[in-house]
C-alpha positions, 0 to 999 in steps of 0.5 A, a space after each residue: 500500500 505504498 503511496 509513490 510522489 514523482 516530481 517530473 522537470 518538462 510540460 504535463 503530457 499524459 502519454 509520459 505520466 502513464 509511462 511512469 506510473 506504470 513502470 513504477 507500479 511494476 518496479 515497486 511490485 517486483 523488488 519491494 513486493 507491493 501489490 499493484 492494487 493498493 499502490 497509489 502514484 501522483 505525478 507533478 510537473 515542475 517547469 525547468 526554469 523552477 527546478 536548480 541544480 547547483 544554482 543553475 536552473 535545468 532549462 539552461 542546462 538543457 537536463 531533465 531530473 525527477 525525484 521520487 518518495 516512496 512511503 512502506 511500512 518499516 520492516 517489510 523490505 531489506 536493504 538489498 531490495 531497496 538498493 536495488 529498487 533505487 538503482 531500478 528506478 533511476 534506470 527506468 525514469 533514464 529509459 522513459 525521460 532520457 538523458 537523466 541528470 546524475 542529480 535525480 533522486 529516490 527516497 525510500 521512507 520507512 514508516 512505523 506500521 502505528 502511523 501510516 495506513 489507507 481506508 482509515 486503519 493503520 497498517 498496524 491495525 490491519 497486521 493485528 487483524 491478521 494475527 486473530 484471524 489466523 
């Protein structure tokens, strides 16, 4: 149930949000094991005369960057799998938006089961509920 914010440089395009929603969606099911159903992603926008790196805007460096957070429920993924789901996503955002800045970021958050949730329960509460069921 991991929600997904993609921050993309460039001008909206649908084909392009649905190209990153999706890859991501898979991504975040194959290496971290999320299901796809209850994986949420928003995609924004952000011109590129608005985004900085090292003081200069990417319209004049003529790059395209993204940055992405991810929120799981802590303990439910190794180290190794997010190593690989940031090295994964940094592929996959190159192969969708090409020519990527080196400065595009991944941010995996790692959040306690008692404070995050969806559908007004927490995910702790729906790990308690599968205790007494089984």
């Amino acid at each position: 149930m991991p929600i997904v914010n993609i921050r993309l440089t460039g001008t909206p395009q649908a084909e392009t949000s649905e190209k990153v929603a999706f890859a991501i969606a898979e991504l975040t099911h194959e290496i971290l094991g999320k299901d796809r159903a209850l994986t949420a992603i928003s995609i924004v926008h952000v011109d590129p005369e608005h985004w900085f790196i090292g003081g200069q805007n990417l319209a004049s460096l003529q790059r395209c960057t993204f940055s992405l957070d991810i929120k799981v429920t802590d303990e439910t993924n190794t180290k190794a799998e997010k190593a690989r789901y940031v090295a994964a996503v940094f592929d996959a955002m190159n192969r969708v938006l090409g020519d990527l800045d080196q400065h595009s970021y991944v941010h995996v958050h790692d959040v306690r089961a008692a404070t995050y949730g969806y559908g007004g329960k927490t995910q702790e509460h729906r790990y308690q509920q599968a205790l007494v069921a089984a």
